[in-house]
N, C-alpha and C positions, 0 to 999 in steps of 0.2 A: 799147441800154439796158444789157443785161448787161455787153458789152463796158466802157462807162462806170462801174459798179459796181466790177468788177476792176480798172479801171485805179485808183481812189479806194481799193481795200480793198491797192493794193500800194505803192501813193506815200503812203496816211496808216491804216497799220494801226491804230496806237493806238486813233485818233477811230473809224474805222469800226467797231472792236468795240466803244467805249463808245458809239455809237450804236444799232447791234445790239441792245448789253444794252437799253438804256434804254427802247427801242423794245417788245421782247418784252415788257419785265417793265412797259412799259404795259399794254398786249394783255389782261397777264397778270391786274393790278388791277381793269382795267375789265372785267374779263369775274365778276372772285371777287366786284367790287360787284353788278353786275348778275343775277347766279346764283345767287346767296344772301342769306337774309332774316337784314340788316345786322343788326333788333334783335332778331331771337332769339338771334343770338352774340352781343350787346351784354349782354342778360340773363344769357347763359350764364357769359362772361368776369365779372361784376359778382359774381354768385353765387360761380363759381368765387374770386372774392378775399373776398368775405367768410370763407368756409370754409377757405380758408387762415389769414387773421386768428382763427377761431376754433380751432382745432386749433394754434397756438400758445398759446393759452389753455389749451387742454386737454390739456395734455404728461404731463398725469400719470394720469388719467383712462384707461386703454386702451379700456374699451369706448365711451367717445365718441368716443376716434380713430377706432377700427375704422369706427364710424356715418360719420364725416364722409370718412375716406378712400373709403368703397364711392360716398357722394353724390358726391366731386372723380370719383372712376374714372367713374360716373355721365356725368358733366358733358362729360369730356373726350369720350368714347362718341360722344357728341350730337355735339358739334363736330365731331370726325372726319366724320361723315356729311355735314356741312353742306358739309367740305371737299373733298368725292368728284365732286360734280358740276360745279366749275369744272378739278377735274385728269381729269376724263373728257374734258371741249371740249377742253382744251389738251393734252393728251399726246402725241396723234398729229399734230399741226402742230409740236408742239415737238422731238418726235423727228427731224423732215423739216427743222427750223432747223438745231438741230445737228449731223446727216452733210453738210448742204452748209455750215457755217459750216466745220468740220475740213478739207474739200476747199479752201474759199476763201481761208484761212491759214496754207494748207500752204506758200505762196509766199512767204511775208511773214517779217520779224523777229520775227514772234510766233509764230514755228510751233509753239515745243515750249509755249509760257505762254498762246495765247490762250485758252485753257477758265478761270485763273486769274486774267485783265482779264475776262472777264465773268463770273463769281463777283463779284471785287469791285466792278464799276459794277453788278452787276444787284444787289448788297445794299444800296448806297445810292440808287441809283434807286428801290428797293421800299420804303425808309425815306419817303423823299419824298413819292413819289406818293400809298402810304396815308397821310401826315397830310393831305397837298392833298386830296386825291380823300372823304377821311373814312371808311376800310377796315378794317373791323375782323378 
């Protein structure tokens, strides 16, 4: 099986790293859907764009900015936490991805650029997946 693996990761590097990407950065969605409560970031993101909407209203105003920027600082606060608990599951298998992805394309045409084909399929695979998947 492994054998099979490397012979696919040296005959079609490209595919095999936008496989790779695409693969992880599933892993990666269904783990942020499933580990975090979808509508209290849905509120938080909804809020946070009001408050943006308002504080261009209030450009002249400073101590309403002040108010609404401590609520956005607020807001983001929350979100970061929500984000903590899906990069806690993922961090140490993602770590273990990436020293054996660098070993496995070290042989390949992609040796000095594959970290930069999976940046760019793992951004459009995460484009995707959260519209399909519904990730906020």
């Amino acid at each position: 099986m492994i054998n099979t693996i490397n012979e696919f990761i040296l005959s079609n590097s490209k595919l095999a790293i936008i496989l790779l990407s695409a693969s992880v950065t599933l892993i990666m969605t269904l783990v942020t859907k499933f580990f975090t409560d979808q509508i209290k970031i849905k509120e938080l993101k909804d809020r946070q764009k009001e408050l943006q909407k308002k504080s261009k209203e209030c450009r002249g105003d400073q101590k309403e900015m002040e108010k609404i920027s401590q609520e956005i600082l607020s807001i983001s606060m929350e979100m970061m936490k929500h984000s903590f608990k899906p990069l806690l599951i993922t961090f140490i298998p993602l770590l273990l991805i990436f020293w054996w992805a660098k070993k496995a394309f070290l042989a390949t045409s992609l040796a000095n650029s594959w970290i930069w084909w999976y940046i760019g399929a793992s951004l459009i695979s995460s484009i995707v997946f959260r519209k399909v998947l519904k990730v906020n």
